[in-house]
mmJSON file of the N, C-alpha and C atoms, coordinates in Angstrom:
{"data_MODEL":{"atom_site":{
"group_PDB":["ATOM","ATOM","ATOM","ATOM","ATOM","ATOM","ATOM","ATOM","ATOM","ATOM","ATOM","ATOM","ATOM","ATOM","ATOM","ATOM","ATOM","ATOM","ATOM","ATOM","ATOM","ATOM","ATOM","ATOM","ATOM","ATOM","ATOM","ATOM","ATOM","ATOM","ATOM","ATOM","ATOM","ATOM","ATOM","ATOM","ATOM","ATOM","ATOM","ATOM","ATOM","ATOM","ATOM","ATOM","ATOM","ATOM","ATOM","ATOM","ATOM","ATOM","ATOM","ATOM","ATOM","ATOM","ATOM","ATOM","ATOM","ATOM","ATOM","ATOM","ATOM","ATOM","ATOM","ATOM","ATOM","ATOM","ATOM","ATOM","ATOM","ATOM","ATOM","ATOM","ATOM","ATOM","ATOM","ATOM","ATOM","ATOM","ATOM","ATOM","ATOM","ATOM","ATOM","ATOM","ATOM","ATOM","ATOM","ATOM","ATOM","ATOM","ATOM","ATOM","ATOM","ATOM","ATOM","ATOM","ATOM","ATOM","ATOM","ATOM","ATOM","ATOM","ATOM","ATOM","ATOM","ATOM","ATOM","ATOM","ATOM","ATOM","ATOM","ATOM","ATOM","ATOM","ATOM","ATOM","ATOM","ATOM","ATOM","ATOM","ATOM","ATOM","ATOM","ATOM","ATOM","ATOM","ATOM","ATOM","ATOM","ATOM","ATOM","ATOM","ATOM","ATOM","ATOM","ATOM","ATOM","ATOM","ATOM","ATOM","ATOM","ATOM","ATOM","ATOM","ATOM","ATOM","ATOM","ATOM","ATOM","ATOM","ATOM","ATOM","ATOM","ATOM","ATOM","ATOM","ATOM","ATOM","ATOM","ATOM","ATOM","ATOM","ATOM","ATOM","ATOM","ATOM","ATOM","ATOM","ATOM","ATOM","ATOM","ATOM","ATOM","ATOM","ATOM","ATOM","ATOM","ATOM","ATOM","ATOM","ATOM","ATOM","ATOM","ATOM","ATOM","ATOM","ATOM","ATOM","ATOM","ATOM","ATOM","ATOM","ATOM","ATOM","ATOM","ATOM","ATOM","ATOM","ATOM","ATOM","ATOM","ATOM","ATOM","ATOM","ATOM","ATOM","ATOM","ATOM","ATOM","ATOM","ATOM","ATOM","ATOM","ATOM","ATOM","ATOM","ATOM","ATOM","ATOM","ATOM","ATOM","ATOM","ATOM","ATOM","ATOM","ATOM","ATOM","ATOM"],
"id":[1,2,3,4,5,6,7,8,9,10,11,12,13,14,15,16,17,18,19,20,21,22,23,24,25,26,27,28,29,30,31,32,33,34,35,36,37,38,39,40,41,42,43,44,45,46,47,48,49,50,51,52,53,54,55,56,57,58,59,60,61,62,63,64,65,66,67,68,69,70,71,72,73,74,75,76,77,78,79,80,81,82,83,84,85,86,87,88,89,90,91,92,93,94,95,96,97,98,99,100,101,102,103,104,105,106,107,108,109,110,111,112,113,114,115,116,117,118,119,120,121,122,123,124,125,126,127,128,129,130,131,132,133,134,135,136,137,138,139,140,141,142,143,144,145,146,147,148,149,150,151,152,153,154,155,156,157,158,159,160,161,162,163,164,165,166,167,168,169,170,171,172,173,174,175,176,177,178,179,180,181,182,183,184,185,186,187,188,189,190,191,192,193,194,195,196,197,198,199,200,201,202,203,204,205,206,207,208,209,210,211,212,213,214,215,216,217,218,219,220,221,222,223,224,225,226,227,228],
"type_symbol":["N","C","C","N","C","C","N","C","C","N","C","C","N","C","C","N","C","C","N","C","C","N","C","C","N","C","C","N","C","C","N","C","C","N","C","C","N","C","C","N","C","C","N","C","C","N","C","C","N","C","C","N","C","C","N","C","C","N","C","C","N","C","C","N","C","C","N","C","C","N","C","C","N","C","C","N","C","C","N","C","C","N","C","C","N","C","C","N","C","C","N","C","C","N","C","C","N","C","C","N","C","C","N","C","C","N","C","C","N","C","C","N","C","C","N","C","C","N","C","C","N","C","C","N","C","C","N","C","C","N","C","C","N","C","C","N","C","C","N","C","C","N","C","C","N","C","C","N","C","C","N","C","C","N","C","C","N","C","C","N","C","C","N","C","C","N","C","C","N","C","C","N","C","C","N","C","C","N","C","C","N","C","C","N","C","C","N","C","C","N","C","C","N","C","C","N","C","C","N","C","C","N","C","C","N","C","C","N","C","C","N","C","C","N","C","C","N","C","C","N","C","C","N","C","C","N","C","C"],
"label_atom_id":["N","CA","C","N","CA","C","N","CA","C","N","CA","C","N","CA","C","N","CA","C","N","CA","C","N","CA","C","N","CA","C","N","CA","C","N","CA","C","N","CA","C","N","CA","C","N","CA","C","N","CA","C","N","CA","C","N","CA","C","N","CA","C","N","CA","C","N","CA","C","N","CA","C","N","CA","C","N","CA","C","N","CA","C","N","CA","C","N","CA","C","N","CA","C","N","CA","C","N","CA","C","N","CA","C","N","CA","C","N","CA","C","N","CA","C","N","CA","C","N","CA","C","N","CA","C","N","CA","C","N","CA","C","N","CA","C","N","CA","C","N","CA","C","N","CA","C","N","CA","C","N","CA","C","N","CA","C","N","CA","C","N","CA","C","N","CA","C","N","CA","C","N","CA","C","N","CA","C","N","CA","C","N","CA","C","N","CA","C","N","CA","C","N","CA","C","N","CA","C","N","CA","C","N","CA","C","N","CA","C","N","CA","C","N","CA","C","N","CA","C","N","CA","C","N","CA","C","N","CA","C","N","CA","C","N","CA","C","N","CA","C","N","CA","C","N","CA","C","N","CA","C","N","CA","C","N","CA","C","N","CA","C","N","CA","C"],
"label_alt_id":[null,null,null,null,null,null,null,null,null,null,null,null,null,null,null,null,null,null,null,null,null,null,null,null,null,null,null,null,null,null,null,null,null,null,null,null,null,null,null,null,null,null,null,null,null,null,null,null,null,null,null,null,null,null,null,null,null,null,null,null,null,null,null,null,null,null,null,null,null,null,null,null,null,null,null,null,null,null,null,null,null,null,null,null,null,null,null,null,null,null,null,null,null,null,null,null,null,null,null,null,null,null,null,null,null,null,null,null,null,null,null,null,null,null,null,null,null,null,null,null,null,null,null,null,null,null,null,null,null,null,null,null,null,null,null,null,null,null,null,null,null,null,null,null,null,null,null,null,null,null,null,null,null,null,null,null,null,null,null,null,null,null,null,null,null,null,null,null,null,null,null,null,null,null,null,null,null,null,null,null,null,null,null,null,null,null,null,null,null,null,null,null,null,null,null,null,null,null,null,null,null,null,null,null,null,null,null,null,null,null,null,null,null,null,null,null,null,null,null,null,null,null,null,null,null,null,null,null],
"label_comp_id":["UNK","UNK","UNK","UNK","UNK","UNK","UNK","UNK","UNK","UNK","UNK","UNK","UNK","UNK","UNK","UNK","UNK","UNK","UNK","UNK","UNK","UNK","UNK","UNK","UNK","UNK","UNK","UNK","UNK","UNK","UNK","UNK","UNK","UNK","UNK","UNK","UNK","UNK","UNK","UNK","UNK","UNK","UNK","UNK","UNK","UNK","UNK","UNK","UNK","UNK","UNK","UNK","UNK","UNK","UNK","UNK","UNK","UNK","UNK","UNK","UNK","UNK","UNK","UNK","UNK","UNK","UNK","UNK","UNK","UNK","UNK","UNK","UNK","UNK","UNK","UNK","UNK","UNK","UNK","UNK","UNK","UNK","UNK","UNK","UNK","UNK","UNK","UNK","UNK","UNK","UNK","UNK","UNK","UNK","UNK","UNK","UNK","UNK","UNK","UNK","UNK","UNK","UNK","UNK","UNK","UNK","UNK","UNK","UNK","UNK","UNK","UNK","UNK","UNK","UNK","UNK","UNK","UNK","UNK","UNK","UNK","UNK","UNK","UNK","UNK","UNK","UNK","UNK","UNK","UNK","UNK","UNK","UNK","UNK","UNK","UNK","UNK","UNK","UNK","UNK","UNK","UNK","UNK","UNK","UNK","UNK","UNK","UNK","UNK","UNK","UNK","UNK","UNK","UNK","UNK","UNK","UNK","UNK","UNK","UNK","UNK","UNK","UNK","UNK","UNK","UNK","UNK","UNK","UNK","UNK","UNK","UNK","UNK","UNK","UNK","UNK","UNK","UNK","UNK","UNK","UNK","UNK","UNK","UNK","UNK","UNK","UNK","UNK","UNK","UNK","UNK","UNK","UNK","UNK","UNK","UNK","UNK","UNK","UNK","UNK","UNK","UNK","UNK","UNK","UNK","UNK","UNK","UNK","UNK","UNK","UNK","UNK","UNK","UNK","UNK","UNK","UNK","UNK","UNK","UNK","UNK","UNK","UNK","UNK","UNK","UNK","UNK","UNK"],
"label_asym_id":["A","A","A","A","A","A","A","A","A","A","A","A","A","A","A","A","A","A","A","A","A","A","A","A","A","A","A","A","A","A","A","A","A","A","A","A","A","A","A","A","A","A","A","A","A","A","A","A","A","A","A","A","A","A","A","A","A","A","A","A","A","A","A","A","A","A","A","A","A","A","A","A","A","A","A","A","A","A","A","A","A","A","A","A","A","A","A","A","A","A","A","A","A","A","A","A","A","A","A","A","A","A","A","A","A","A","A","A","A","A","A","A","A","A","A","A","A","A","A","A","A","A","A","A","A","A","A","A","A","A","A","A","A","A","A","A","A","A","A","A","A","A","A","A","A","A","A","A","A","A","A","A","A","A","A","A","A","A","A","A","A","A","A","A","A","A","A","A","A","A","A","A","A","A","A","A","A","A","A","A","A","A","A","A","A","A","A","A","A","A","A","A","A","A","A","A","A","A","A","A","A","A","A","A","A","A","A","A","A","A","A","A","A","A","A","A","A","A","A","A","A","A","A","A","A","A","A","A"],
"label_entity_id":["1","1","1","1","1","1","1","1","1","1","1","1","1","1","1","1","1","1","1","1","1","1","1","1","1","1","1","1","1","1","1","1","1","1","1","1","1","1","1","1","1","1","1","1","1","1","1","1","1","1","1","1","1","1","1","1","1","1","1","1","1","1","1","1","1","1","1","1","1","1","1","1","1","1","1","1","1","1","1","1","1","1","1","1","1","1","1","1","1","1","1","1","1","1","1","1","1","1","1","1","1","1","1","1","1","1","1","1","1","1","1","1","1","1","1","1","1","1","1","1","1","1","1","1","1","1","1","1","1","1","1","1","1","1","1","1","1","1","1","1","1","1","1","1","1","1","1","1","1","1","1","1","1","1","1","1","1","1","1","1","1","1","1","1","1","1","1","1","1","1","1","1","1","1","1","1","1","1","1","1","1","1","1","1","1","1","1","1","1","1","1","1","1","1","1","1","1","1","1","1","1","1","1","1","1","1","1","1","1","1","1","1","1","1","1","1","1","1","1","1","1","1","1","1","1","1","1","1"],
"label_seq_id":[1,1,1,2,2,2,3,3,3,4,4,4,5,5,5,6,6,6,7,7,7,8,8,8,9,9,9,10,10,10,11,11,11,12,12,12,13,13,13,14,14,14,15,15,15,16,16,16,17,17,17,18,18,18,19,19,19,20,20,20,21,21,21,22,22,22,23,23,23,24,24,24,25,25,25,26,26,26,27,27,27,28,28,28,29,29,29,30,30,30,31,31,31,32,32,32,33,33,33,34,34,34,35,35,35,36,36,36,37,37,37,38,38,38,39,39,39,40,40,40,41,41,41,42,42,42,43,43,43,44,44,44,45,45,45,46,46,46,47,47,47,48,48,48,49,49,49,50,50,50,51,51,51,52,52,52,53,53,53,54,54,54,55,55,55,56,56,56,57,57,57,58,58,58,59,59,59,60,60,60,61,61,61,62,62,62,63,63,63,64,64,64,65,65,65,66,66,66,67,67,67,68,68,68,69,69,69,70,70,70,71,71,71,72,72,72,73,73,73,74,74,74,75,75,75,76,76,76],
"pdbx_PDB_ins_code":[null,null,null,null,null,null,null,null,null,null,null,null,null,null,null,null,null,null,null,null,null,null,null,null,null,null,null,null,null,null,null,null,null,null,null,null,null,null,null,null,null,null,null,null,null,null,null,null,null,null,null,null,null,null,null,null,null,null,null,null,null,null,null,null,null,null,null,null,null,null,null,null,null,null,null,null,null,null,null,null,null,null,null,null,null,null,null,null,null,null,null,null,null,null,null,null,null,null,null,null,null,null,null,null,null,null,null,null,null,null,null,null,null,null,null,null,null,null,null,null,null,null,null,null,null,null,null,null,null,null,null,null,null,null,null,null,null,null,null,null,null,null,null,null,null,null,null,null,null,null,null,null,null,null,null,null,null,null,null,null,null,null,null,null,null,null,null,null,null,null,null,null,null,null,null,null,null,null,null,null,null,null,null,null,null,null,null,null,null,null,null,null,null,null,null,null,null,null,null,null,null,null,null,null,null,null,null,null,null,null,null,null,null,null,null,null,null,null,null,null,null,null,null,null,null,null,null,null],
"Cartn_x":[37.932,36.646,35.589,35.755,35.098,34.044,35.597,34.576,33.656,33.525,32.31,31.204,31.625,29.975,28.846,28.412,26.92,26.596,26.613,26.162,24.702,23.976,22.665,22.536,23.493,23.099,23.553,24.089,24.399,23.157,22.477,21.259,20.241,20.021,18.931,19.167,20.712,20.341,20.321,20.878,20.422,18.695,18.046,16.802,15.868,16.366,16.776,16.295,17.635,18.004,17.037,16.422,15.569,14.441,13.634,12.808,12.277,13.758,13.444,13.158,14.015,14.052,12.675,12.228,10.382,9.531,9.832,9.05,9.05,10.407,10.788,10.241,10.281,9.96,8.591,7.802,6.092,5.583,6.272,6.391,6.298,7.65,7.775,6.965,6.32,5.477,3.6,3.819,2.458,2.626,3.37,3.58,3.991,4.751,4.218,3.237,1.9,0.679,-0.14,0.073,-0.578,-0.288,0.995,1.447,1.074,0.737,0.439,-0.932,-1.7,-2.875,-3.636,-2.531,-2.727,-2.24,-1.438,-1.138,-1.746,-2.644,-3.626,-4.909,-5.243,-6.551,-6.028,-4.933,-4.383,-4.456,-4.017,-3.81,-5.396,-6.827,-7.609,-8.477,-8.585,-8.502,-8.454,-7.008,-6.6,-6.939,-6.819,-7.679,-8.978,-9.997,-10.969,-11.521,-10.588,-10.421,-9.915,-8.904,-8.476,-9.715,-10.723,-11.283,-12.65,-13.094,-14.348,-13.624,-12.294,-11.78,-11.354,-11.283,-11.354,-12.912,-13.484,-15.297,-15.653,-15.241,-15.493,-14.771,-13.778,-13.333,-13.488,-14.02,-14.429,-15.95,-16.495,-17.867,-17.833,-16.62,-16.675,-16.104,-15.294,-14.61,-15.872,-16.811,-17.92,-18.745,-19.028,-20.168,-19.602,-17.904,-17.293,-17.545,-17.2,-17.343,-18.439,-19.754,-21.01,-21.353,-21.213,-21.513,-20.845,-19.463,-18.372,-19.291,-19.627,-20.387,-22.062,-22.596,-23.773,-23.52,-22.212,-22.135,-22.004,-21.11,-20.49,-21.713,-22.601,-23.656,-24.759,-25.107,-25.773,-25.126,-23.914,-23.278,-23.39,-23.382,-23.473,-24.781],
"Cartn_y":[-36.469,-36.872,-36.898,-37.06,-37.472,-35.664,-35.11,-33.804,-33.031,-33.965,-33.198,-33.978,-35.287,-36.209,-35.632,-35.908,-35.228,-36.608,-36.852,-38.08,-37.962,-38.639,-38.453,-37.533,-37.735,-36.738,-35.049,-35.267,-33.7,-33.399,-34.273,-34.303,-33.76,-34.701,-33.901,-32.359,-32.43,-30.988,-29.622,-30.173,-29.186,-29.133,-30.227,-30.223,-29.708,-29.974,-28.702,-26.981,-26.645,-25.665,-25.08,-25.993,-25.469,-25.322,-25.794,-25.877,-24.632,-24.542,-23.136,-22.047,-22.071,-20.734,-20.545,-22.034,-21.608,-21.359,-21.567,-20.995,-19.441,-19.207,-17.659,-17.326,-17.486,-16.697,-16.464,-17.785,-17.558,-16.636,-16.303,-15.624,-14.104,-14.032,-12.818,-12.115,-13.355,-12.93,-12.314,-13.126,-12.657,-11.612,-10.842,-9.52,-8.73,-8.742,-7.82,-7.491,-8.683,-8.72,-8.166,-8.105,-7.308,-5.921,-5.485,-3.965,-3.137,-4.834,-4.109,-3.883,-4.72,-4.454,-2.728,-2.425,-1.229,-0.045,-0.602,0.849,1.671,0.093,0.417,1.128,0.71,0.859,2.629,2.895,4.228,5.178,4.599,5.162,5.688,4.625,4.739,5.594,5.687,6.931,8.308,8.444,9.566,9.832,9.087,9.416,9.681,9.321,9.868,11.038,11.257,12.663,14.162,13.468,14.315,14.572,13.32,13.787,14.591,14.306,15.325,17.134,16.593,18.04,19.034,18.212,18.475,18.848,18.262,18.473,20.069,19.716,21.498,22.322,22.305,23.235,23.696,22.613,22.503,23.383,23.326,23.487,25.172,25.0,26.727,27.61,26.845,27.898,28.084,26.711,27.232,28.169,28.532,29.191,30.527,30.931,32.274,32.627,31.437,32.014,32.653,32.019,32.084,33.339,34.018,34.958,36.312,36.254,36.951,36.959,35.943,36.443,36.829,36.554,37.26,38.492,39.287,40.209,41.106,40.491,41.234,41.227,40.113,40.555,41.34,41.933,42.955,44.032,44.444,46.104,46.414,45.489,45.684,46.04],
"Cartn_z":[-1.431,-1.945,-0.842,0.557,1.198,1.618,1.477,1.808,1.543,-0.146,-1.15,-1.166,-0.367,-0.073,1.191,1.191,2.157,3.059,4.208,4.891,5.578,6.047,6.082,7.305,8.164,9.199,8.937,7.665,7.052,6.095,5.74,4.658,5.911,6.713,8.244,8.643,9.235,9.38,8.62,6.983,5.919,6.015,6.052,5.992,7.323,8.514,9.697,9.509,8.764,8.725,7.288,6.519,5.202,5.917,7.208,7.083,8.314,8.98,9.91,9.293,8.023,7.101,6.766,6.156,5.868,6.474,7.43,8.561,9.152,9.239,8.946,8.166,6.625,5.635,5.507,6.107,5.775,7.399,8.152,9.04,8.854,8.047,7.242,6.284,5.424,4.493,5.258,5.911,6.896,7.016,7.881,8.395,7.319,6.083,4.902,4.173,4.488,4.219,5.079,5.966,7.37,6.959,6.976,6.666,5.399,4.331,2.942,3.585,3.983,4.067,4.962,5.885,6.662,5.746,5.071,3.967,2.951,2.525,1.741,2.473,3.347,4.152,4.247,4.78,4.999,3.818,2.993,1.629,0.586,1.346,0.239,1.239,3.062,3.688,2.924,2.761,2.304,0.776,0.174,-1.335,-1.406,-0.32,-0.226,0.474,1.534,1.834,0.88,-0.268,-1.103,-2.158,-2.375,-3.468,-2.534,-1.563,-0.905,-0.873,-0.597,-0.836,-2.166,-3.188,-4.242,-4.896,-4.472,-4.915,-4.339,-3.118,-2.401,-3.366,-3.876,-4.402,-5.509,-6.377,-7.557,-8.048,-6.857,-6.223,-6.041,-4.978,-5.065,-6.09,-6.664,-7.712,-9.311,-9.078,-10.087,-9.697,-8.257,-7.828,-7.492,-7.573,-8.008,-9.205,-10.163,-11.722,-12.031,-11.491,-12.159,-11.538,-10.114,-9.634,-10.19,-10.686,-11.264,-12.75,-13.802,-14.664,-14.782,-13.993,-13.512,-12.691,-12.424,-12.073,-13.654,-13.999,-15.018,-16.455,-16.205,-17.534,-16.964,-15.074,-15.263,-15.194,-15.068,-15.044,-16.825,-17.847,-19.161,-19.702],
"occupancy":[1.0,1.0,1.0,1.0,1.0,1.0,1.0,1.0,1.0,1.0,1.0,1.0,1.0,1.0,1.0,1.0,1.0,1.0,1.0,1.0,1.0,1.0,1.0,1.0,1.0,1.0,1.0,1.0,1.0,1.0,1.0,1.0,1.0,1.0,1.0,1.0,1.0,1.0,1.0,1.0,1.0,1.0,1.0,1.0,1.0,1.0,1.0,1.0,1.0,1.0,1.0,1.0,1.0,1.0,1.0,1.0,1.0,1.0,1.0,1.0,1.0,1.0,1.0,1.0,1.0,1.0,1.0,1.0,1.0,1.0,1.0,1.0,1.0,1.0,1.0,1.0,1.0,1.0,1.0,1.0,1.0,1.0,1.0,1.0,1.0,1.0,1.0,1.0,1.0,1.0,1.0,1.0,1.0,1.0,1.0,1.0,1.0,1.0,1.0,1.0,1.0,1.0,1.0,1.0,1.0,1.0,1.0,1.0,1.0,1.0,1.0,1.0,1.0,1.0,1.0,1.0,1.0,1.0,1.0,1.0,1.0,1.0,1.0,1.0,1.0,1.0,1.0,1.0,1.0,1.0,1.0,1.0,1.0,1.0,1.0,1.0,1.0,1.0,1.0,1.0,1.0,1.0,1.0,1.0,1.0,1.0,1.0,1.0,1.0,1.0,1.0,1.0,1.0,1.0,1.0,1.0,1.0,1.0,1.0,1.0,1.0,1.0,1.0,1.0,1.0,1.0,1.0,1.0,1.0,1.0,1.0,1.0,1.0,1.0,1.0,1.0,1.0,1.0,1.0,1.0,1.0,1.0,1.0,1.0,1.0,1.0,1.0,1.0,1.0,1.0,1.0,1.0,1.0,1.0,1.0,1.0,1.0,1.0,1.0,1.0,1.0,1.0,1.0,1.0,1.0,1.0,1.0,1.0,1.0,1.0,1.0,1.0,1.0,1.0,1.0,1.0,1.0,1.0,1.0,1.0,1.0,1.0,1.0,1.0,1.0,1.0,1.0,1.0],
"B_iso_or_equiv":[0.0,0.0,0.0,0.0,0.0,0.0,0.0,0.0,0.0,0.0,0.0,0.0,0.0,0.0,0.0,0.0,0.0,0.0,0.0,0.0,0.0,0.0,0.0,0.0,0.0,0.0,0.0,0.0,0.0,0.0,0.0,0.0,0.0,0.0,0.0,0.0,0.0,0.0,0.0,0.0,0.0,0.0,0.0,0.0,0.0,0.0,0.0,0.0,0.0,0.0,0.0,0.0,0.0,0.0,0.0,0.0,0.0,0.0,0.0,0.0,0.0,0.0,0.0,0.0,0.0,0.0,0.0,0.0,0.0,0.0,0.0,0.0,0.0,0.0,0.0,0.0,0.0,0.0,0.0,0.0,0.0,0.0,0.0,0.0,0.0,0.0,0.0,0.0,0.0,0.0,0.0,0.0,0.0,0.0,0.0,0.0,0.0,0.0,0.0,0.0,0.0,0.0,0.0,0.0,0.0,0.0,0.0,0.0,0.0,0.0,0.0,0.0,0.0,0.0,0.0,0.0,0.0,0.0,0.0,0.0,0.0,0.0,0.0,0.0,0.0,0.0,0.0,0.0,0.0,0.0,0.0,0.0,0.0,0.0,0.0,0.0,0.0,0.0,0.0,0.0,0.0,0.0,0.0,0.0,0.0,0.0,0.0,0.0,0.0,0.0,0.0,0.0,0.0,0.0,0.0,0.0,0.0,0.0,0.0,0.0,0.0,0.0,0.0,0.0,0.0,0.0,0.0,0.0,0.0,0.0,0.0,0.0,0.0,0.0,0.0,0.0,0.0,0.0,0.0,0.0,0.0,0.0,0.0,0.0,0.0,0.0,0.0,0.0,0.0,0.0,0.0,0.0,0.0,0.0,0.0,0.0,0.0,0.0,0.0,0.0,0.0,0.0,0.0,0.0,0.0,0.0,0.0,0.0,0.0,0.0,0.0,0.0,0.0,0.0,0.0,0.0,0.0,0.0,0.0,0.0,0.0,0.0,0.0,0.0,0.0,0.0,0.0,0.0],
"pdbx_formal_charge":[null,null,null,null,null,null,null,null,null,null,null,null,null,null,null,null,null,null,null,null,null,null,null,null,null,null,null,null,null,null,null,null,null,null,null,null,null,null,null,null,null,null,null,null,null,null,null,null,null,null,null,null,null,null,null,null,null,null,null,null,null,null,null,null,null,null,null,null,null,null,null,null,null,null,null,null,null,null,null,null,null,null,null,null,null,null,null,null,null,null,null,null,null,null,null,null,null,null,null,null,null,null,null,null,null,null,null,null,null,null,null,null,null,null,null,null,null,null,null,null,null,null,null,null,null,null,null,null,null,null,null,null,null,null,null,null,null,null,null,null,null,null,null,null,null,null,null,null,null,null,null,null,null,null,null,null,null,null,null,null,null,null,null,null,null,null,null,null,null,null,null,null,null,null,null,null,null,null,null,null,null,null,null,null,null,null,null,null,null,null,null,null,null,null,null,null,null,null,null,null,null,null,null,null,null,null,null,null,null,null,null,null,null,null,null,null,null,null,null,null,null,null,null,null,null,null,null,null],
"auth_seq_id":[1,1,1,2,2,2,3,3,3,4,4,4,5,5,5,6,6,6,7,7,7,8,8,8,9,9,9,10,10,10,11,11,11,12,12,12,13,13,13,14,14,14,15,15,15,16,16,16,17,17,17,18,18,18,19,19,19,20,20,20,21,21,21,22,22,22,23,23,23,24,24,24,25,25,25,26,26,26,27,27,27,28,28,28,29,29,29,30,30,30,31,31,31,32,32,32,33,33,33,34,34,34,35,35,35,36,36,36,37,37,37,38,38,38,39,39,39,40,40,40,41,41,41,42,42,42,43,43,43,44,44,44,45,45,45,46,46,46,47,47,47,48,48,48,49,49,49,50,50,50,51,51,51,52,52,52,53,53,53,54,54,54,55,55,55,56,56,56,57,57,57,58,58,58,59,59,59,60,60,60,61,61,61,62,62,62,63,63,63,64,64,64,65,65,65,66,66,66,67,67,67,68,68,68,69,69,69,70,70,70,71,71,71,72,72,72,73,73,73,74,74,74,75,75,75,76,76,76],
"auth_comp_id":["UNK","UNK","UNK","UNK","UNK","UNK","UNK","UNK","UNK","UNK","UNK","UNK","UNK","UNK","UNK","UNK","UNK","UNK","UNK","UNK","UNK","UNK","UNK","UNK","UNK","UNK","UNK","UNK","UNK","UNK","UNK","UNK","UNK","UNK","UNK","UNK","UNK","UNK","UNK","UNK","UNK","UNK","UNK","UNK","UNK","UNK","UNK","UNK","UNK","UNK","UNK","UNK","UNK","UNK","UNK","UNK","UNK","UNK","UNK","UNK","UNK","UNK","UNK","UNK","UNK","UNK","UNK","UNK","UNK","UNK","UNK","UNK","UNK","UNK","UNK","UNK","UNK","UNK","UNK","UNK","UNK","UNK","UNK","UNK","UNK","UNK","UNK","UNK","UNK","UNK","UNK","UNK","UNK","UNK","UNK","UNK","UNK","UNK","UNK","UNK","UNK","UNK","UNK","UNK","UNK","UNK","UNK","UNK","UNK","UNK","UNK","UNK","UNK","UNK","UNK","UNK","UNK","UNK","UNK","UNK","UNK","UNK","UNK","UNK","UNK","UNK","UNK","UNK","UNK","UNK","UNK","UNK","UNK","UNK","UNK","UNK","UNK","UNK","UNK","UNK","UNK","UNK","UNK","UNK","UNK","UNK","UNK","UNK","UNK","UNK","UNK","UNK","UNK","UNK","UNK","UNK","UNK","UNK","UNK","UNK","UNK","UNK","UNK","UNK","UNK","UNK","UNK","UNK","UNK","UNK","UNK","UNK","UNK","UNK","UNK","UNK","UNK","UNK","UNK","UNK","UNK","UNK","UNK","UNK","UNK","UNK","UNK","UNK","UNK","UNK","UNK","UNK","UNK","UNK","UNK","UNK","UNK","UNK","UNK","UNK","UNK","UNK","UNK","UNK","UNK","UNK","UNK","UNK","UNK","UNK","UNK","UNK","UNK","UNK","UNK","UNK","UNK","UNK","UNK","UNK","UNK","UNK","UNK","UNK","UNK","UNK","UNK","UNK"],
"auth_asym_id":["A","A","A","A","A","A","A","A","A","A","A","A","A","A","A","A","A","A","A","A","A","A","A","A","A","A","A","A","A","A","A","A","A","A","A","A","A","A","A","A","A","A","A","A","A","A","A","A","A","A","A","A","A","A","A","A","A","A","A","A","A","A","A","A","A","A","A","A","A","A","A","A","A","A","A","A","A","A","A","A","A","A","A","A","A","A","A","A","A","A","A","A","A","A","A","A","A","A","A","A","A","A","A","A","A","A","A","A","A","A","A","A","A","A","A","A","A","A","A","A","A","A","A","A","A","A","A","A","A","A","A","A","A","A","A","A","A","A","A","A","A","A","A","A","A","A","A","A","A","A","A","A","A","A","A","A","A","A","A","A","A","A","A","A","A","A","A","A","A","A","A","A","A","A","A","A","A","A","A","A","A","A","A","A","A","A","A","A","A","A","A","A","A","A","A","A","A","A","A","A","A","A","A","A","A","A","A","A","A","A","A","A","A","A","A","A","A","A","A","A","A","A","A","A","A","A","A","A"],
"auth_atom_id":["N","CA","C","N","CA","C","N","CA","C","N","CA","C","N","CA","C","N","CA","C","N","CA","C","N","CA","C","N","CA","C","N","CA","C","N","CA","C","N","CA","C","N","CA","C","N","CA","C","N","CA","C","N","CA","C","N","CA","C","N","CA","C","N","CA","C","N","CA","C","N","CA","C","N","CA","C","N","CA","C","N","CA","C","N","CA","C","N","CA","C","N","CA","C","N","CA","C","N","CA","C","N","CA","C","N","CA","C","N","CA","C","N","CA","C","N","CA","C","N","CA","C","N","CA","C","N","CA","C","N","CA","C","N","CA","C","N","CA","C","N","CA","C","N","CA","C","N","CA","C","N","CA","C","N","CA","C","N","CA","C","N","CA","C","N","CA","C","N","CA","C","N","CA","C","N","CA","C","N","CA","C","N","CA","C","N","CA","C","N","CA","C","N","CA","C","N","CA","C","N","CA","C","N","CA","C","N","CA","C","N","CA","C","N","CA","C","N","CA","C","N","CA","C","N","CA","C","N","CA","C","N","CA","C","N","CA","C","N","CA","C","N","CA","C","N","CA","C","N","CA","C","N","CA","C","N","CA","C","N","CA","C","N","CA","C"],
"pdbx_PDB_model_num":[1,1,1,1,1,1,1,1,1,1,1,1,1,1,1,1,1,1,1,1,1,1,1,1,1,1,1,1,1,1,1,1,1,1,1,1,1,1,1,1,1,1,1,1,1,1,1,1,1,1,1,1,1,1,1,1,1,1,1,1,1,1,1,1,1,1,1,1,1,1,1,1,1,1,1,1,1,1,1,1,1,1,1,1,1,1,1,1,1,1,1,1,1,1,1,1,1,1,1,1,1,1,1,1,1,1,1,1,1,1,1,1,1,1,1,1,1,1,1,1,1,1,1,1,1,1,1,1,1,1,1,1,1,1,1,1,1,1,1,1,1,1,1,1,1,1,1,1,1,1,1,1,1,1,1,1,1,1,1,1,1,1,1,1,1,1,1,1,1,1,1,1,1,1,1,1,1,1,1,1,1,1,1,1,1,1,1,1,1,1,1,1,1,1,1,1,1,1,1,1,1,1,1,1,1,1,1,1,1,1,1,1,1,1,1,1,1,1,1,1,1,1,1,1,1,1,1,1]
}}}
């Protein structure tokens, strides 16, 4: 019986050992917030590079079309 009781100095250093962990963990959580935060910053970078590059292209492939049918309605 005695081995399933908890005595106060086993209650301390459970409470010890809970409170290193939280400290770890809000440790931890910082620095996934830091990293989320650089991933994103990285990420909305590159989405805006994809869409200026998408505009160019969009841009040029109208100003082929239009030249391709203003070619083709004066040879007619």
């Amino acid at each position: 019986m005695t081995t399933l009781l908890a005595s106060k100095s086993d209650i301390a250093m459970l409470r010890q050992d809970l409170d290193g962990a939280r400290v770890a963990t809000k440790s931890d959580i910082a620095m996934l917030r830091q990293d989320l935060e650089t991933t994103r910053t990285l990420f909305s970078k590159d989405l805006e590079l994809l869409r200026s590059s998408m505009a160019i292209r969009l841009g040029s492939m109208l100003i082929v079309g239009l030249g391709i049918l203003f070619t083709a309605l004066k040879l007619t």
